[in-house]
Backbone as a printed PyTorch tensor [residue, N CA C, xyz], in Angstrom:
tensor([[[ 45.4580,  69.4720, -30.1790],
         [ 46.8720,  69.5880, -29.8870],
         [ 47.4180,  68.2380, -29.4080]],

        [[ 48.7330,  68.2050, -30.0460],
         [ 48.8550,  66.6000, -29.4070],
         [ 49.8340,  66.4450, -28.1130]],

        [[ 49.4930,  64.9890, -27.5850],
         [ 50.3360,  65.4410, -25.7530],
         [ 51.4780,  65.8740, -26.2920]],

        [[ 51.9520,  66.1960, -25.2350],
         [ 53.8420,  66.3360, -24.9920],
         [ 54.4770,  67.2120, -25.3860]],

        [[ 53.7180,  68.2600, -26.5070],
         [ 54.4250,  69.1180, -27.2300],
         [ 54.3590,  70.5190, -26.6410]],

        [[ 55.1480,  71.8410, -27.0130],
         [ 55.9920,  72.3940, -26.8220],
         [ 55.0450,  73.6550, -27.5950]],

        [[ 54.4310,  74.3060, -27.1430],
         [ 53.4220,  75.6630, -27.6870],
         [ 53.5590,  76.9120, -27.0040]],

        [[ 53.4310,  78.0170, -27.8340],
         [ 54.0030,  79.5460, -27.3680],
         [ 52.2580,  79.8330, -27.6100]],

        [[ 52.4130,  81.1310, -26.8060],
         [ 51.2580,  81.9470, -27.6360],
         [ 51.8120,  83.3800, -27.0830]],

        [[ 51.3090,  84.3140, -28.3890],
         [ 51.4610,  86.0840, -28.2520],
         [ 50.2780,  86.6570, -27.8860]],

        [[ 49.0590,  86.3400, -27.5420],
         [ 48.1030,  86.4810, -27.5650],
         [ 47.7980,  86.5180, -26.4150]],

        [[ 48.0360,  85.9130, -25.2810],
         [ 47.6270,  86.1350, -23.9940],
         [ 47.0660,  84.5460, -24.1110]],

        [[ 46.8810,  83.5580, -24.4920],
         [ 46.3420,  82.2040, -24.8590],
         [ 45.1530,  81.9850, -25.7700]],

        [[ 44.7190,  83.1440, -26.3490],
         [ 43.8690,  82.8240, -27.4790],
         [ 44.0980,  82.1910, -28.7310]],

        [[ 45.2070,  82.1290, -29.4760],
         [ 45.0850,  81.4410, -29.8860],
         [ 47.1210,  80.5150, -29.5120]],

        [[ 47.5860,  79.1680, -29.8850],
         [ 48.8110,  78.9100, -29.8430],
         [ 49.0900,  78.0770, -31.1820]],

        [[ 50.4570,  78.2660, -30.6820],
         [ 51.4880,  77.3170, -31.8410],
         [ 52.3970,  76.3960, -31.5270]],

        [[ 52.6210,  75.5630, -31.8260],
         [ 53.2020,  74.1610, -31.5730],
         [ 54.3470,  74.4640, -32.0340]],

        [[ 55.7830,  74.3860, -31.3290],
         [ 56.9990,  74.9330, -31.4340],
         [ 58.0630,  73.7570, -31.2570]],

        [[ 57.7270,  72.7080, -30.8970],
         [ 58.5260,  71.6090, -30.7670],
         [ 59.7660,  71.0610, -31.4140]],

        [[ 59.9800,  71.6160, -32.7000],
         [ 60.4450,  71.2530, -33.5340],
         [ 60.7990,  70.0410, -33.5590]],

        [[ 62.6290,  70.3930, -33.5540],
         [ 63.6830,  69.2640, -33.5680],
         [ 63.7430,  68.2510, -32.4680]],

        [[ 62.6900,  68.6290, -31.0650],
         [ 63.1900,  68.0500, -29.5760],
         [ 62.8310,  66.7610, -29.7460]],

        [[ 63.3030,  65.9990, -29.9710],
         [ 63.1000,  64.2540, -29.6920],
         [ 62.5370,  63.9540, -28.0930]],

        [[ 62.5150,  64.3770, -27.6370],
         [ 61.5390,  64.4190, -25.7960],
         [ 60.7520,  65.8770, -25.5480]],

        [[ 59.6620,  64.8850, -26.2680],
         [ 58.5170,  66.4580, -25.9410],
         [ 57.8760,  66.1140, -24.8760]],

        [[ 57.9960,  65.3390, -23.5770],
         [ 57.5620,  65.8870, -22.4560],
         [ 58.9740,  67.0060, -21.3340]],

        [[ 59.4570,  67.7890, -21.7120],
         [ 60.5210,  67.8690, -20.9850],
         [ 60.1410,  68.3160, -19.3230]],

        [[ 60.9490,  68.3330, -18.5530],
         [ 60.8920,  68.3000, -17.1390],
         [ 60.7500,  70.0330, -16.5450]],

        [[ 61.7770,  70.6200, -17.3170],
         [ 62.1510,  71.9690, -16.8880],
         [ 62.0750,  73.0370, -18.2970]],

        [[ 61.2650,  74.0600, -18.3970],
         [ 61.2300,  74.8220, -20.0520],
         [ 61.4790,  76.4100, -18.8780]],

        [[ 63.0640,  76.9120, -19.4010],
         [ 63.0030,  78.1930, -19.4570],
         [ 63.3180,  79.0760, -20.6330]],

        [[ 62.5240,  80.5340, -20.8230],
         [ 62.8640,  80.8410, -21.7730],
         [ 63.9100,  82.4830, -21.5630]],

        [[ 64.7260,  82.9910, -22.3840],
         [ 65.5010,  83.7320, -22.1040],
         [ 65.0520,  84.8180, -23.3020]],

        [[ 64.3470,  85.9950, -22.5080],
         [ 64.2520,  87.1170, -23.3800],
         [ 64.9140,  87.7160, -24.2550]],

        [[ 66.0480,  88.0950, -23.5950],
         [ 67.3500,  88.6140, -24.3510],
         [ 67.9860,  87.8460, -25.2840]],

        [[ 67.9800,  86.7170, -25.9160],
         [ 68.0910,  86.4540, -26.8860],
         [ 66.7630,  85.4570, -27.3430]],

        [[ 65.8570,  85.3850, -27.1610],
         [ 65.1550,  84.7250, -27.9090],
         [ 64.8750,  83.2400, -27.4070]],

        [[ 65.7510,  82.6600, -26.6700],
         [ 65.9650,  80.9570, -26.5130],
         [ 64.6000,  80.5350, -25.5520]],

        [[ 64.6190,  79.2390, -25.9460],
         [ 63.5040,  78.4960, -25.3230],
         [ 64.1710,  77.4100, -24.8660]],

        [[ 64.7160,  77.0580, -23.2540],
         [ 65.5570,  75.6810, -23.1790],
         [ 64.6730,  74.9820, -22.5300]],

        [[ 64.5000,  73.5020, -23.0840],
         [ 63.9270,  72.3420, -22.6910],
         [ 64.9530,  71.4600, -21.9170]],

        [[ 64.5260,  70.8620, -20.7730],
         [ 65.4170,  70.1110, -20.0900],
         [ 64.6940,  68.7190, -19.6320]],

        [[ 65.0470,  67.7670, -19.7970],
         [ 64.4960,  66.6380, -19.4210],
         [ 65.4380,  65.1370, -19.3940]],

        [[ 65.1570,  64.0840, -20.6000],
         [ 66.5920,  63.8340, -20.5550],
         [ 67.3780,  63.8920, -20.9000]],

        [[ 67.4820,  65.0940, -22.0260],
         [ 68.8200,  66.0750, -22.4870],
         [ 68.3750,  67.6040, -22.1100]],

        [[ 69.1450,  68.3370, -23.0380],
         [ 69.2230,  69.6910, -22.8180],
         [ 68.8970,  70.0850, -24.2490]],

        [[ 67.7420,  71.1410, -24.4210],
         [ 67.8170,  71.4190, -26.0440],
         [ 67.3520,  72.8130, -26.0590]],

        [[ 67.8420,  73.3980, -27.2610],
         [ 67.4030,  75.1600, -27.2750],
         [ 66.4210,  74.8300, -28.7110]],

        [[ 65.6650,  75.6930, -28.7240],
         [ 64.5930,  76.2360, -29.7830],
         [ 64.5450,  78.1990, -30.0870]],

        [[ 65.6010,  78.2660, -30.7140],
         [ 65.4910,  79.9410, -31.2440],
         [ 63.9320,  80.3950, -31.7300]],

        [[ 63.2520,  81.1670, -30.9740],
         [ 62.3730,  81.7570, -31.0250],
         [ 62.7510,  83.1860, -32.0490]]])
């Protein structure tokens, strides 16, 4: 897996996936994600969503 990036897992951590997409700053500072619709927000030195 490479540093900095941005991975989910459904599995409980057996296996993951690298979700990073579009984020041009894959170390971000702050990652919340919002159930009710799906969103994954990265915060660091911008602000970016990833639709899950």
């Amino acid at each position: 897996m490479p540093d900095g990036a941005i991975y989910k897992t459904i599995d409980g951590g057996t296996t993951w996936q690298e979700i990073t997409g579009g984020i041009p700053y894959v170390k971000p500072l702050v990652l919340r994600f919002n159930p009710a619709t799906s969103e994954l927000w990265a915060g660091g030195v911008g602000l970016y969503k990833i639709k899950q």
